[in-house]
Each structure stands twice: as C-alpha cells, then as structure tokens.
C-alpha positions in Angstrom: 72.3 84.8 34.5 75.7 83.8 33.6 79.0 84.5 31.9 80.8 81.4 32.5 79.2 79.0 30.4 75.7 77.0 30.0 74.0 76.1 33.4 74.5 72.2 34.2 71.2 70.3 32.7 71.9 67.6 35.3 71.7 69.8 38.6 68.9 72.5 36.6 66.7 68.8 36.7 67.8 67.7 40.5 66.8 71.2 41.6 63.9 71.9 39.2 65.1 74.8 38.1 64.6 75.7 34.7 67.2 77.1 32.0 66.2 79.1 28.8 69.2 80.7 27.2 69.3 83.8 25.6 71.6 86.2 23.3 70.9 89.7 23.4 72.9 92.5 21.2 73.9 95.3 21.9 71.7 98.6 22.3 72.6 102.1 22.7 69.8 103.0 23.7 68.5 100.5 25.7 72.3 101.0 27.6 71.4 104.8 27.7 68.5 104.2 29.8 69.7 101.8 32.1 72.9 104.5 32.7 70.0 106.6 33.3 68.2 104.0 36.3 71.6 103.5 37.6 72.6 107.2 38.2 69.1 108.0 39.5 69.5 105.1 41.6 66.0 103.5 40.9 68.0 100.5 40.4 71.0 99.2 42.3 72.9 96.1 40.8 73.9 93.7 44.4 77.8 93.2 44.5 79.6 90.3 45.8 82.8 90.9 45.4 84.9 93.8 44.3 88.9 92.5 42.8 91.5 95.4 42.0 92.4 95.1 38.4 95.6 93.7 39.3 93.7 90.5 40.6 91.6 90.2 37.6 92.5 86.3 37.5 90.5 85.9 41.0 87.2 87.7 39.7 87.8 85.4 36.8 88.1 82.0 38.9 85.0 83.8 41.1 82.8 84.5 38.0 83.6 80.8 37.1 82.2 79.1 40.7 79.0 79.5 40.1 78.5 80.3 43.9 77.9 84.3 43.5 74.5 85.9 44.4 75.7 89.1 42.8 77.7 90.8 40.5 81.5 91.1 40.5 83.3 94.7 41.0 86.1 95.5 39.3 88.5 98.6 40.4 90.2 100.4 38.4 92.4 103.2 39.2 
C-alpha cells in the first residue's frame, strides 16, 4: 500500500510482484470499527518511523522512498 504514487510496472515485472490499484471512500463506520480494533488492541499498525511535526518535510521524503515496511508516526504536541 502506498501514498506516494503508482508502484513502478517495470520493477512490479522484475520482481513478480503484482499491482492492482484501488480507491476506497471514506466510511464512518467502517473508521468507527477499526478505532474500535485499535483501542482494544486486536490490531496493532507496525511503525517505522515517528517525525515531530516540525520535521514533517522528512516523513514526507520517507513516505516517498519506497523503502518503509511500516507506517510513519507523526507527533504532535
């Protein structure tokens, strides 16, 4: 799953991986329920990285490598 962008076709052939895009909308209550996972914790999201808001530019340039295995943290306070 991405944010930045298609996948490359080229390297999703080298490595025989293969891409199907999708667009989902919105849901309340499809958001409602995951809220509901997360705070039970019968799920737990993997984070990478975690960026202060003030370096939101690096999460950015992060999100954009391609080279994550999890999700990106922001912290606000």
């Amino acid at each position: 799953m991405t944010i930045a962008g298609s996948p490359d076709a080229v390297l999703a052939k080298r490595y025989s991986v293969h891409v199907h895009p999708v667009e989902v909308e919105p849901n309340g209550k499809h958001m409602k329920g995951i809220s509901t996972l997360l705070e039970n914790r019968k799920v737990c999201p993997g984070v990478e990285q975690q960026y202060r808001l003030d370096d939101i530019q690096k999460a950015h340039k992060a999100s954009e490598s391609r080279h994550l295995r999890g999700k990106i943290g922001i912290i606000v306070k």
